[in-house]
N, C-alpha and C positions, 0 to 999 in steps of 0.2 A: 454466523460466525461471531464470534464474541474474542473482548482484547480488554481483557481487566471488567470494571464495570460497563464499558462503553461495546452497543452493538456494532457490527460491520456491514454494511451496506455498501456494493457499489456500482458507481453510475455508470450510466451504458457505455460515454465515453470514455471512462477508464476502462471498461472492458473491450472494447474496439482497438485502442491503443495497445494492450496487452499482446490482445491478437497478431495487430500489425508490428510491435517489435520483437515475437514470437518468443514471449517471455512463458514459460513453462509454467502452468498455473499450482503445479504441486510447488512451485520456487513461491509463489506471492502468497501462500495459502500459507508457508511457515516462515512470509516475513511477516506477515500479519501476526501471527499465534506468539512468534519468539522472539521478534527486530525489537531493536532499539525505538524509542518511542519521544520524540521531540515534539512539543509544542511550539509555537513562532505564531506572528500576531497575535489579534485578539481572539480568534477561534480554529487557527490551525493548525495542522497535526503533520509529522512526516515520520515514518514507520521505517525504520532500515534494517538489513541484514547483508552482510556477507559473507557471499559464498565462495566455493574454491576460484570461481571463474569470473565471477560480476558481483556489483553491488545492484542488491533489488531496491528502490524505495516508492512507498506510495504513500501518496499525499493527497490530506483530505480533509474535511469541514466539519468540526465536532457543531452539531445542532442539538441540544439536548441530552441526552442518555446514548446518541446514535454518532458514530462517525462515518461520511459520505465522502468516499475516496473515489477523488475525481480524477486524477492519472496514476499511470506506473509506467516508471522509468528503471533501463538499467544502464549500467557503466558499459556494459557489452555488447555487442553484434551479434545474435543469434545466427 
């Protein structure tokens, strides 16, 4: 998965978390593709989208050409 020049890669524990806040992966696959795209410190990223129901956001560690999205959070209660 790709978001501008930067690859997407993500870490087990974002994906673990996903699981466990039974965030819909077709929902993080088009905050990644179409969210809003923040940098904050010196090398990280928080990716958001809103949707009818929640705000998706994942947050992650630009290293190089690759961004490494270590959690995902939503506003909502699955």
């Amino acid at each position: 998965m790709h978001k501008g020049d930067y690859e997407i890669v993500f870490k087990t524990h974002a994906v673990f978390r996903a699981e466990e806040r039974r965030i819909p992966w077709d929902l993080i696959e088009s905050t990644v593709q179409t969210g809003e795209f923040e940098k904050f410190g010196k090398r990280m990223v928080k990716i958001s989208k809103e949707f009818k129901d929640a705000r998706i956001t994942c947050v992650g560690e630009i290293v190089g050409d690759v961004i490494k999205i270590i959690t995902i959070t939503s506003s909502r209660k699955w």
